[in-house]
PDB file with SEQRES, HELIX, SHEET and CRYST1 records, atoms N, CA, C and O in Angstrom:
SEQRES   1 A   75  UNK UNK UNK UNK UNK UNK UNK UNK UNK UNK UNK UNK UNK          
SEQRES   2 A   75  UNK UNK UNK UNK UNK UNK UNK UNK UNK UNK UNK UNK UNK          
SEQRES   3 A   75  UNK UNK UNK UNK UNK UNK UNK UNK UNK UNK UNK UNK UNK          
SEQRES   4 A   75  UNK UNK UNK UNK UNK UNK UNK UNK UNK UNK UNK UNK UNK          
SEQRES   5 A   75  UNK UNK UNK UNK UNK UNK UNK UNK UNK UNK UNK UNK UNK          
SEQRES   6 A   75  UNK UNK UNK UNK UNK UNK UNK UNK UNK UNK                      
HELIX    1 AA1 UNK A   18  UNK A   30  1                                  13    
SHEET    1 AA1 3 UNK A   5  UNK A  14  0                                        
SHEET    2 AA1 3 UNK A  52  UNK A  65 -1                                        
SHEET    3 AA1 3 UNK A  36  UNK A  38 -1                                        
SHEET    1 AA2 2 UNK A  41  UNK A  49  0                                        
SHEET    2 AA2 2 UNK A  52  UNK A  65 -1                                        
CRYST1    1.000    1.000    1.000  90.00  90.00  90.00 P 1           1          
ATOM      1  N   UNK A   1      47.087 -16.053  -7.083  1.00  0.00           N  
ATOM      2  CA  UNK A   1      48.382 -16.036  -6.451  1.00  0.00           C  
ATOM      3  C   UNK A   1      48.677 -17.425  -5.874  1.00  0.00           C  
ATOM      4  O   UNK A   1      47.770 -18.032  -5.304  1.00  0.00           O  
ATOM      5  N   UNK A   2      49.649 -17.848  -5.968  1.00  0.00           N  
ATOM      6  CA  UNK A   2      50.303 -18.885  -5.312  1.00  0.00           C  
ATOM      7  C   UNK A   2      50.744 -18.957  -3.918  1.00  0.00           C  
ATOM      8  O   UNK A   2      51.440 -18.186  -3.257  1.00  0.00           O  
ATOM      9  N   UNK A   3      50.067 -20.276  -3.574  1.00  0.00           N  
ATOM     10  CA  UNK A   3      50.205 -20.143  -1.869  1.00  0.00           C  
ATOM     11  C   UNK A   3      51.774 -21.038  -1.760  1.00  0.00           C  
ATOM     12  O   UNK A   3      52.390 -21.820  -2.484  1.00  0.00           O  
ATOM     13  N   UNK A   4      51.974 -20.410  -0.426  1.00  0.00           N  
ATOM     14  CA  UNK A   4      53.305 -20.245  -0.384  1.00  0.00           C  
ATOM     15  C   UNK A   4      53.548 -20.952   1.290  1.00  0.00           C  
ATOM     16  O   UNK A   4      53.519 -20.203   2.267  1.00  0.00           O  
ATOM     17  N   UNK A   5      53.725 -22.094   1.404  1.00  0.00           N  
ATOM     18  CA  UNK A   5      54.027 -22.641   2.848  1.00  0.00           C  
ATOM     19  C   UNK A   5      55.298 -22.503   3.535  1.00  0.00           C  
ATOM     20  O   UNK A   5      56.216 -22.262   2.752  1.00  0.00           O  
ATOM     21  N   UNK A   6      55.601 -22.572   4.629  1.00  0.00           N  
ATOM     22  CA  UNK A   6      57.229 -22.932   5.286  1.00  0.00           C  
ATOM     23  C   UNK A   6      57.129 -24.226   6.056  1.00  0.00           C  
ATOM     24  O   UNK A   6      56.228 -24.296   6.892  1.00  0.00           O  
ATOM     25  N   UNK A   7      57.972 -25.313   5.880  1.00  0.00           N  
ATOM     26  CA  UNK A   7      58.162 -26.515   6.929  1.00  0.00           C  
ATOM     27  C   UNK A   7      59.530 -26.269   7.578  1.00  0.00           C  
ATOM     28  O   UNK A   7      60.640 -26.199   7.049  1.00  0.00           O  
ATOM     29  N   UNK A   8      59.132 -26.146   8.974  1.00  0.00           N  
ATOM     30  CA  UNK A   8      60.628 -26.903   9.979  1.00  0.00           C  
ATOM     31  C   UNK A   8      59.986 -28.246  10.617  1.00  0.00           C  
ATOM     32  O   UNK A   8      58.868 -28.747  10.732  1.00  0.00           O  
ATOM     33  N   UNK A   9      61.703 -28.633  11.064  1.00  0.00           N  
ATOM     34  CA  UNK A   9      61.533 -29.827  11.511  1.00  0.00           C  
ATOM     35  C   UNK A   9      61.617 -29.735  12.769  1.00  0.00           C  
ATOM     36  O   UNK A   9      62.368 -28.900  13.272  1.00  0.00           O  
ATOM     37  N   UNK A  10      60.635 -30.830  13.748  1.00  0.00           N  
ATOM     38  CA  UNK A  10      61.144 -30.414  14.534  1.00  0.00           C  
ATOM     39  C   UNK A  10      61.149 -32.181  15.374  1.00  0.00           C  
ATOM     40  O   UNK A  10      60.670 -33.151  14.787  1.00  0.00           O  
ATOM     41  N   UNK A  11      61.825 -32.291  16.896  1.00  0.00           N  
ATOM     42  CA  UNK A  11      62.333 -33.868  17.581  1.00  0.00           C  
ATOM     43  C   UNK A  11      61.348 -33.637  18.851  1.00  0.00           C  
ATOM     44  O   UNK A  11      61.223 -32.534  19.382  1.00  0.00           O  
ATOM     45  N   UNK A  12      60.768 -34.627  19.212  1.00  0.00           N  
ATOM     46  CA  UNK A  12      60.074 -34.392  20.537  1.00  0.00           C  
ATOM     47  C   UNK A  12      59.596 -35.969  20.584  1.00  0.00           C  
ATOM     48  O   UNK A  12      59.294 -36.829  19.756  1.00  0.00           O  
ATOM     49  N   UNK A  13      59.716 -35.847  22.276  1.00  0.00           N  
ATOM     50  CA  UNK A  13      59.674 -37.198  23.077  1.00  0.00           C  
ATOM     51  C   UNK A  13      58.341 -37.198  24.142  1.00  0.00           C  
ATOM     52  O   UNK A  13      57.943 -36.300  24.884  1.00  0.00           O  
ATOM     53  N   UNK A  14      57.912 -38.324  23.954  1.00  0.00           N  
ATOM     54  CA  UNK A  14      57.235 -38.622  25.106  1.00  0.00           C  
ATOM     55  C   UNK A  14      57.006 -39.857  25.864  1.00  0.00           C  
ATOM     56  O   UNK A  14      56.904 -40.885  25.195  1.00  0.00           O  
ATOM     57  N   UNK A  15      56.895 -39.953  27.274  1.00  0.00           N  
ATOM     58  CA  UNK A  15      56.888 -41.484  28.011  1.00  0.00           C  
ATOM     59  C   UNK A  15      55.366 -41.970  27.400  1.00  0.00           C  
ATOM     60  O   UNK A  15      54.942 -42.841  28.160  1.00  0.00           O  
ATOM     61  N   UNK A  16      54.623 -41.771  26.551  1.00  0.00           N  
ATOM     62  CA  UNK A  16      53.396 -42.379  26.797  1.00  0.00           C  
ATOM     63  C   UNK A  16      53.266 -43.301  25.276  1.00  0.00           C  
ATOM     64  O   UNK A  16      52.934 -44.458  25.016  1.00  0.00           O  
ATOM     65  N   UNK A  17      53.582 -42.470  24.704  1.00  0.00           N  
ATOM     66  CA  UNK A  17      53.161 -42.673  23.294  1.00  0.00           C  
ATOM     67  C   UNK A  17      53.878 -42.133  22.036  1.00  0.00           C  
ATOM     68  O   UNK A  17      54.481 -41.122  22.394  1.00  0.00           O  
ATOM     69  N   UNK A  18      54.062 -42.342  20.826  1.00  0.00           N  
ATOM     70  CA  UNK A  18      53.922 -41.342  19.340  1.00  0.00           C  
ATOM     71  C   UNK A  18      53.483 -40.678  19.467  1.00  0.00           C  
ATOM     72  O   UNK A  18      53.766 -39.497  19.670  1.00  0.00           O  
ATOM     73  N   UNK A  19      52.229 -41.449  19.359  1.00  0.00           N  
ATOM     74  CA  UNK A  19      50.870 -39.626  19.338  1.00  0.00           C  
ATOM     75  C   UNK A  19      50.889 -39.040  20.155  1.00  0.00           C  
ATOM     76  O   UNK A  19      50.554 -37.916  19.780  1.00  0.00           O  
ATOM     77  N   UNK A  20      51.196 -39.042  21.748  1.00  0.00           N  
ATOM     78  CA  UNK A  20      51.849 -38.128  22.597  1.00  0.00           C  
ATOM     79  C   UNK A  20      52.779 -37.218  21.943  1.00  0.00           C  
ATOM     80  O   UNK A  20      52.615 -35.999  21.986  1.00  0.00           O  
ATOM     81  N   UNK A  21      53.655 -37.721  21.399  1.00  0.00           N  
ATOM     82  CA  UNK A  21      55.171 -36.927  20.813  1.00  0.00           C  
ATOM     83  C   UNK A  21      54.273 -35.751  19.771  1.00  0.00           C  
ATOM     84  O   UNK A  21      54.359 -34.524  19.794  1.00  0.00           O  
ATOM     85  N   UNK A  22      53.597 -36.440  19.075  1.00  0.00           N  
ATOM     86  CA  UNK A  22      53.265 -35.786  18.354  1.00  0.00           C  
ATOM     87  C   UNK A  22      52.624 -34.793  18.391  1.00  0.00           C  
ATOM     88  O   UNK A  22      52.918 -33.863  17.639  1.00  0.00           O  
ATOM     89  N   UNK A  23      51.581 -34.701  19.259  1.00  0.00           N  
ATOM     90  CA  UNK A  23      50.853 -33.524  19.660  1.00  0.00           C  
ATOM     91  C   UNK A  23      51.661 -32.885  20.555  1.00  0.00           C  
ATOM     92  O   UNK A  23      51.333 -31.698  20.532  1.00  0.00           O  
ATOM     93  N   UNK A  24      52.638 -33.078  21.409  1.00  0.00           N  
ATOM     94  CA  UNK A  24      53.276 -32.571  21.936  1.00  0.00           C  
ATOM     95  C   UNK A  24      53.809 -31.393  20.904  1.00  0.00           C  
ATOM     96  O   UNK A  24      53.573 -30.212  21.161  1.00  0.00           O  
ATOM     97  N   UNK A  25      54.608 -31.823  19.615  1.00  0.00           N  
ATOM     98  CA  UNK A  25      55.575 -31.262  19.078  1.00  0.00           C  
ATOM     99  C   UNK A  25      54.700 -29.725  18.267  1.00  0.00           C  
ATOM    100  O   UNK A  25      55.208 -28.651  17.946  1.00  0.00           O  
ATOM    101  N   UNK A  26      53.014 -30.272  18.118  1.00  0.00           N  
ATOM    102  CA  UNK A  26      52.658 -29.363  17.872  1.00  0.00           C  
ATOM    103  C   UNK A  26      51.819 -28.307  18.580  1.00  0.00           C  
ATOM    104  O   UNK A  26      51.524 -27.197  18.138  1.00  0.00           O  
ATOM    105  N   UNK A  27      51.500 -28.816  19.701  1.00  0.00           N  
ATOM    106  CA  UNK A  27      50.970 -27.537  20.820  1.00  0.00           C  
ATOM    107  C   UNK A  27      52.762 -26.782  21.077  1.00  0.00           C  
ATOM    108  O   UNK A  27      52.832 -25.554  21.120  1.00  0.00           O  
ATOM    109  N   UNK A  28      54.031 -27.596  21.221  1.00  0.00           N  
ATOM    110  CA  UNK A  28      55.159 -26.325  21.266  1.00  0.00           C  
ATOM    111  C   UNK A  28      55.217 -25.591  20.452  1.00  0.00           C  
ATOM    112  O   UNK A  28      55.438 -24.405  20.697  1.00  0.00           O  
ATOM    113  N   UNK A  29      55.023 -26.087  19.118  1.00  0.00           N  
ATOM    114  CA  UNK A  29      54.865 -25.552  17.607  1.00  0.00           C  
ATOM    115  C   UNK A  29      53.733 -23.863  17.984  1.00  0.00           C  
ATOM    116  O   UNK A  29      53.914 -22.645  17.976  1.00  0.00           O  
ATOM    117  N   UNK A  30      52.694 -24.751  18.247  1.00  0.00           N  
ATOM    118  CA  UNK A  30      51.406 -23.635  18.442  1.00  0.00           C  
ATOM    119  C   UNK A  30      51.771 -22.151  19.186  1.00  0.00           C  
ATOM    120  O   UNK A  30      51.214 -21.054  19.229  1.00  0.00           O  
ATOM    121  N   UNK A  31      53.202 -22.816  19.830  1.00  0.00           N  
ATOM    122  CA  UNK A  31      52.876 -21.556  21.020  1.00  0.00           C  
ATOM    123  C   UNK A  31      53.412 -19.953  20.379  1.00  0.00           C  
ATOM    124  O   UNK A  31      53.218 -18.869  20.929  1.00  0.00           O  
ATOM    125  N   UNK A  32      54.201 -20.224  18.935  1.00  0.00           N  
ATOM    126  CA  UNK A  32      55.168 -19.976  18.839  1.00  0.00           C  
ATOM    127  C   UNK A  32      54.093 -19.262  16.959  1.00  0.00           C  
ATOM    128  O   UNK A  32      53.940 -18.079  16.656  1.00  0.00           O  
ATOM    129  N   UNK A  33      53.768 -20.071  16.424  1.00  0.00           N  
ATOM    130  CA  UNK A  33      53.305 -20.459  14.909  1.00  0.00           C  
ATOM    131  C   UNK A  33      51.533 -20.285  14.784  1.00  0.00           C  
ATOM    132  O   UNK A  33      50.723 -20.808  15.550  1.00  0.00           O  
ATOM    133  N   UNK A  34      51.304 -19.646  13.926  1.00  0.00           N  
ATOM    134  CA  UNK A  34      50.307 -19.559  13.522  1.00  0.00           C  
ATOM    135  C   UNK A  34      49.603 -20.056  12.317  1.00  0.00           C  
ATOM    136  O   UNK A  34      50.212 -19.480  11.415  1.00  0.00           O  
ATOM    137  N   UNK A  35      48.850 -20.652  11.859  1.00  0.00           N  
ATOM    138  CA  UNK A  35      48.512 -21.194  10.581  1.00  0.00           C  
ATOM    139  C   UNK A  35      49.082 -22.639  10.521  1.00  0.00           C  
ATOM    140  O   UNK A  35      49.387 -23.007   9.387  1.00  0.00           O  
ATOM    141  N   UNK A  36      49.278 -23.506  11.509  1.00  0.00           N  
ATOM    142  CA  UNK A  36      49.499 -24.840  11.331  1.00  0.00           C  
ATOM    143  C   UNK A  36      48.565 -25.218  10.348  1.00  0.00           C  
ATOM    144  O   UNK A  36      47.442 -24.721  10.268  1.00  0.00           O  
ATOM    145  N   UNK A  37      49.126 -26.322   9.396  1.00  0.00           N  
ATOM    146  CA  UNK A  37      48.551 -27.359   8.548  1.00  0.00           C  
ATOM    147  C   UNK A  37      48.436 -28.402   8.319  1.00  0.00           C  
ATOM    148  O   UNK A  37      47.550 -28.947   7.661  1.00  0.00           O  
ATOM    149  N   UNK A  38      49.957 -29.154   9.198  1.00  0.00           N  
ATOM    150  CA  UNK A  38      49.802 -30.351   8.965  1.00  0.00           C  
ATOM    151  C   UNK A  38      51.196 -30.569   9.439  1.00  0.00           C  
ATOM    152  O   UNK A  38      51.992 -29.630   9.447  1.00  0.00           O  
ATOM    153  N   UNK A  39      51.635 -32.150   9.962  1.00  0.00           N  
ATOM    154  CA  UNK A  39      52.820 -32.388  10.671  1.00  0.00           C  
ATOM    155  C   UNK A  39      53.023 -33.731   9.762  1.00  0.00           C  
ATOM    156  O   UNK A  39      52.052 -34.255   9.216  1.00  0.00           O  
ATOM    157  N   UNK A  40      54.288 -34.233   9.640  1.00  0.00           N  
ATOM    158  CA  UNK A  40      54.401 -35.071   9.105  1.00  0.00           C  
ATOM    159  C   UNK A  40      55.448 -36.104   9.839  1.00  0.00           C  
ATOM    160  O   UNK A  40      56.616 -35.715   9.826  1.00  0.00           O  
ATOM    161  N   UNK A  41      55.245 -37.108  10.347  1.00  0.00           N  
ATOM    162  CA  UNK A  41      56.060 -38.093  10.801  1.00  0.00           C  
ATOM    163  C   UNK A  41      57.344 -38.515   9.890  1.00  0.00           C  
ATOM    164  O   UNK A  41      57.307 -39.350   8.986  1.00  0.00           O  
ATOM    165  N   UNK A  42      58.476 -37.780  10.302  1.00  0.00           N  
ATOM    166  CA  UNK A  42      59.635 -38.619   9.555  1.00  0.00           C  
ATOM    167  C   UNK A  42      60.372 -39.824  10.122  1.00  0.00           C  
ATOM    168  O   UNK A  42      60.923 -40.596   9.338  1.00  0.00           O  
ATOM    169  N   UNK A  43      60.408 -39.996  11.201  1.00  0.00           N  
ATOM    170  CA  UNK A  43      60.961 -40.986  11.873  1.00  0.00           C  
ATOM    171  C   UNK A  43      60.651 -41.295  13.157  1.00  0.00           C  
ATOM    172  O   UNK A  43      60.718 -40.352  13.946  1.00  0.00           O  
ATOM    173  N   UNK A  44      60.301 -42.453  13.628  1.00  0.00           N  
ATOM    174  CA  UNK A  44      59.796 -42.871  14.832  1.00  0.00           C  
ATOM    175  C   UNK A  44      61.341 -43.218  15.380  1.00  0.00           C  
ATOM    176  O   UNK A  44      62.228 -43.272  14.528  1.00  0.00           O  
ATOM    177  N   UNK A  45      61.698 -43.465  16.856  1.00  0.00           N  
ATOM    178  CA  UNK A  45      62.182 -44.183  17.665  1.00  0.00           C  
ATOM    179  C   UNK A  45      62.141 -44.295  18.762  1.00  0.00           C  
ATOM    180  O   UNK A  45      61.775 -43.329  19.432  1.00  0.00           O  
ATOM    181  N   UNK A  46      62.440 -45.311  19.281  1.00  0.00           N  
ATOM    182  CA  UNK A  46      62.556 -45.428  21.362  1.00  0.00           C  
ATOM    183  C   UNK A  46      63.268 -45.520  21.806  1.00  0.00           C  
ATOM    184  O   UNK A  46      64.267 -45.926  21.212  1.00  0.00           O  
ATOM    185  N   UNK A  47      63.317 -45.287  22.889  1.00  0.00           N  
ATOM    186  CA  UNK A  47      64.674 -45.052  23.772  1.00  0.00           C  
ATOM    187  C   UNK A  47      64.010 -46.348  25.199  1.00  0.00           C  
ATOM    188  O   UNK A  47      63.096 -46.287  26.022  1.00  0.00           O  
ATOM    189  N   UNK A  48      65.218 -47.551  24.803  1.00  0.00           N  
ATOM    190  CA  UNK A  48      64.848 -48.790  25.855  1.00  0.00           C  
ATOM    191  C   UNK A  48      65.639 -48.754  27.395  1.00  0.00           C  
ATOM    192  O   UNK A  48      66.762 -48.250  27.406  1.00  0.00           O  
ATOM    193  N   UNK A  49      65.229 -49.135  28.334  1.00  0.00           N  
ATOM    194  CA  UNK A  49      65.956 -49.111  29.584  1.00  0.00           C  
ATOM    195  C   UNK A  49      65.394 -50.602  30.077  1.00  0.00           C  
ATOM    196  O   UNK A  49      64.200 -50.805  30.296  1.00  0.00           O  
ATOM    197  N   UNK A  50      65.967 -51.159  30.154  1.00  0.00           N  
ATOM    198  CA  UNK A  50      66.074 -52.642  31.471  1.00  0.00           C  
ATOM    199  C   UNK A  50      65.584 -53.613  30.436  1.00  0.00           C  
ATOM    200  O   UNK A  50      65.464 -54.800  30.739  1.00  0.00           O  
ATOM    201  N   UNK A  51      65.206 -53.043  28.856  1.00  0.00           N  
ATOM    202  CA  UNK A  51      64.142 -54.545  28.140  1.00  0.00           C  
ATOM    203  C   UNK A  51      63.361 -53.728  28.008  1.00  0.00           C  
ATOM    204  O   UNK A  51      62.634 -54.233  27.152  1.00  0.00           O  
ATOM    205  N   UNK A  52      62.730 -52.272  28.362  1.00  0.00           N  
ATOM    206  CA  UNK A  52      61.211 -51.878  28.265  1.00  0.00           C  
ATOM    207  C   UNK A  52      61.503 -50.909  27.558  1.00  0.00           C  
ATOM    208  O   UNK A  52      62.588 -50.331  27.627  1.00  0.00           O  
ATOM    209  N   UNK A  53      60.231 -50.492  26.500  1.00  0.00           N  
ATOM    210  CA  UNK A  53      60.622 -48.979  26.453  1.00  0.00           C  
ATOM    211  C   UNK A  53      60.386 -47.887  27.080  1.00  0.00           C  
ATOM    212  O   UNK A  53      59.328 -47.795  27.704  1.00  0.00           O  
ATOM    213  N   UNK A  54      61.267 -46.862  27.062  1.00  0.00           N  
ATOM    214  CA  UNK A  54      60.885 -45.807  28.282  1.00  0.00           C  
ATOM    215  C   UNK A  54      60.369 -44.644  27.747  1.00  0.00           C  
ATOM    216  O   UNK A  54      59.714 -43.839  28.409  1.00  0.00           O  
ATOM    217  N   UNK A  55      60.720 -44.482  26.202  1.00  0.00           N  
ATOM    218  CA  UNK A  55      60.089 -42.841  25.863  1.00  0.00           C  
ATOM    219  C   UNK A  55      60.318 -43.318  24.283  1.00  0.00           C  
ATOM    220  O   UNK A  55      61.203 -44.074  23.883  1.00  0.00           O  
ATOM    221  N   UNK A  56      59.339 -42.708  23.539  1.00  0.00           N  
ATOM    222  CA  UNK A  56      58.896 -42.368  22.234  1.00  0.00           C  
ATOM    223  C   UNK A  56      59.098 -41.263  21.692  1.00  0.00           C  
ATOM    224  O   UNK A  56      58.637 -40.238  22.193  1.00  0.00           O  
ATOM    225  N   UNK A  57      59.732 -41.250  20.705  1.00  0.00           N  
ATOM    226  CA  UNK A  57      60.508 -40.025  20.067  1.00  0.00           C  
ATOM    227  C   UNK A  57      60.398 -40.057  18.839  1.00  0.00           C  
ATOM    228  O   UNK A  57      60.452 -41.102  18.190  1.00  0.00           O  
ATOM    229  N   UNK A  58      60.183 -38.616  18.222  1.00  0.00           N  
ATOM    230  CA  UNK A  58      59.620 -38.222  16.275  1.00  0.00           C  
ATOM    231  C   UNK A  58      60.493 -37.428  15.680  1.00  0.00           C  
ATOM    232  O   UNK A  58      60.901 -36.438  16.288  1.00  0.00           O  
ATOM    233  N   UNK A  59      60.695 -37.559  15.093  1.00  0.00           N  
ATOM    234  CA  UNK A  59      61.395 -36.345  14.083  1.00  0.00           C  
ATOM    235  C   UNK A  59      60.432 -35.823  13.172  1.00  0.00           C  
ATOM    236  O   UNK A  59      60.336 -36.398  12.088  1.00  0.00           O  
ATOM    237  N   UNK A  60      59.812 -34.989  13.371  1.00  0.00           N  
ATOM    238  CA  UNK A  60      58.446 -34.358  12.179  1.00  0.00           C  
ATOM    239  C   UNK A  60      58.716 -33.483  11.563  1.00  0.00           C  
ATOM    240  O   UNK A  60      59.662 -32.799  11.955  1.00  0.00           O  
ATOM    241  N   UNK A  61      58.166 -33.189  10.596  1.00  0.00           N  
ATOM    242  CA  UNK A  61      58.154 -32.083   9.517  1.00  0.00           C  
ATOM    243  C   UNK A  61      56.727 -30.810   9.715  1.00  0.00           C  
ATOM    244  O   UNK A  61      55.670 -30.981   9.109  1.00  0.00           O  
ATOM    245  N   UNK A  62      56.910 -29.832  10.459  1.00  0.00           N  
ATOM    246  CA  UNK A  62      55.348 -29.374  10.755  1.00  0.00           C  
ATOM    247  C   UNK A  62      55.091 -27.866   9.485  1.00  0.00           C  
ATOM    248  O   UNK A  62      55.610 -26.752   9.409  1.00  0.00           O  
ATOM    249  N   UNK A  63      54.225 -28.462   8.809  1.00  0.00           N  
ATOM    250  CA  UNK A  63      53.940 -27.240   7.577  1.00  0.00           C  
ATOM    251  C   UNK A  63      53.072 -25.800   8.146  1.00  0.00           C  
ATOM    252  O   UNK A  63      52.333 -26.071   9.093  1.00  0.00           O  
ATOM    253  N   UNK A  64      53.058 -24.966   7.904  1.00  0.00           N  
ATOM    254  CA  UNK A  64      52.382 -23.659   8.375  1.00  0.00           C  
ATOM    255  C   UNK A  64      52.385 -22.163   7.314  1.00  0.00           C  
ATOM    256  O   UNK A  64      53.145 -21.430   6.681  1.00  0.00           O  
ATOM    257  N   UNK A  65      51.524 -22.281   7.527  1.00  0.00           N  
ATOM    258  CA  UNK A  65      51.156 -21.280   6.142  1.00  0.00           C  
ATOM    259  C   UNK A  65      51.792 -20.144   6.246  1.00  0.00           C  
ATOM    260  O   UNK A  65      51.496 -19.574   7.296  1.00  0.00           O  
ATOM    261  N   UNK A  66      52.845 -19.345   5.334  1.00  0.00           N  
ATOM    262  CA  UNK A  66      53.401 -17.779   5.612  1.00  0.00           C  
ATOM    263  C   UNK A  66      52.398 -16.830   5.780  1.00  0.00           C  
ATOM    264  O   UNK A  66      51.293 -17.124   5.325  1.00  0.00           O  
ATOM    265  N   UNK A  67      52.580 -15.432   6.500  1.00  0.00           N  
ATOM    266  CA  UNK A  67      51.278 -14.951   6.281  1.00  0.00           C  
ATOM    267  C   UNK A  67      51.744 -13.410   5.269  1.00  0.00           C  
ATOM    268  O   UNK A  67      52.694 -12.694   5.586  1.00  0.00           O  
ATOM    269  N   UNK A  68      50.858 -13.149   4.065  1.00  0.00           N  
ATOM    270  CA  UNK A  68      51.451 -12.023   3.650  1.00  0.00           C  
ATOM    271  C   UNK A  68      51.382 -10.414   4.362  1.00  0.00           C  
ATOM    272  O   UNK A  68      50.894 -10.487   5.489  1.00  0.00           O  
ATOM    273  N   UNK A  69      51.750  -9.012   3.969  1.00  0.00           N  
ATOM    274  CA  UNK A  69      51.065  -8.351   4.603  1.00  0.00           C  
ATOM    275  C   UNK A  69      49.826  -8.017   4.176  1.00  0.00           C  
ATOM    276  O   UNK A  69      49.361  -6.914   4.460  1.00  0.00           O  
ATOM    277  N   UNK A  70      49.211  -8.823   3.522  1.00  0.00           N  
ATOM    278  CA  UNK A  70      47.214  -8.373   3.266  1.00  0.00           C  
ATOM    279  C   UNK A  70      46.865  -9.156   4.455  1.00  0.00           C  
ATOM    280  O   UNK A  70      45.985  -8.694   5.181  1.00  0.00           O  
ATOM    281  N   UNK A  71      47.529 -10.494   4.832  1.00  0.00           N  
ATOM    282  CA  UNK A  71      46.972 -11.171   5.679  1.00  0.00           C  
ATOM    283  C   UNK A  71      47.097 -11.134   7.364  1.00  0.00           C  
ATOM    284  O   UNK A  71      46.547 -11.835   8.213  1.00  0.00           O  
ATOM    285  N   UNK A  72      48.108  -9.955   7.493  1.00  0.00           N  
ATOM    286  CA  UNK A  72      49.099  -9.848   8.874  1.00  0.00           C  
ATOM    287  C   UNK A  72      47.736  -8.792   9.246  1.00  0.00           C  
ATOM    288  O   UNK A  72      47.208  -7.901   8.581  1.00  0.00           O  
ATOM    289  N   UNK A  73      47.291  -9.634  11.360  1.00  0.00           N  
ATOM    290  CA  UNK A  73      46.646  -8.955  12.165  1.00  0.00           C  
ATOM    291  C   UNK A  73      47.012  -7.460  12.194  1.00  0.00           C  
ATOM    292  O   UNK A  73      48.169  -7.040  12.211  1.00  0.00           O  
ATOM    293  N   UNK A  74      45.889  -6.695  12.199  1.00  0.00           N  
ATOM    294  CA  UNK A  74      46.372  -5.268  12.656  1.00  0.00           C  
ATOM    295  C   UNK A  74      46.572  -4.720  14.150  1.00  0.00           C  
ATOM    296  O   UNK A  74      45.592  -4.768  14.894  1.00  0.00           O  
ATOM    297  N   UNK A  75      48.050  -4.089  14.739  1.00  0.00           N  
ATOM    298  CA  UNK A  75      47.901  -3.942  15.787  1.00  0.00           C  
ATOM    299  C   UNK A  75      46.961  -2.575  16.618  1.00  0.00           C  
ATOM    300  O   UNK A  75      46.877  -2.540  17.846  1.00  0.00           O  
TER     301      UNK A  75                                                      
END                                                                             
């Protein structure tokens, strides 16, 4: 059988870092999604105030496996 993924996208910011943003976007992801696989960076940017930058921001693509019903927890 053919495996069968879903990607959304999703935007998230952080004052520290990318890789802040990034793990950020996927522990919100987590709270929500099961079967994460993999996130994909589509676009970096920053947001500058006075000359500095102040926050780091992603636009990602986060992949996660569908689950069928052979594979769905029993309640």
């Amino acid at each position: 059988m053919a495996k069968v993924v879903k990607v959304i996208e999703l935007l998230a910011e952080s004052s520290k870092s990318w890789e802040d943003a990034a793990q950020s976007a996927v522990n919100e992801a987590s709270k929500t999604l099961r079967n994460i696989r993999s996130i994909y960076i589509k676009e970096f940017t920053a947001a500058v105030d006075n000359g500095k930058v102040s926050s780091y921001r992603i636009n990602a693509k986060v992949t996660f496996d569908l689950e069928s019903e052979r594979t769905k927890p029993r309640r």
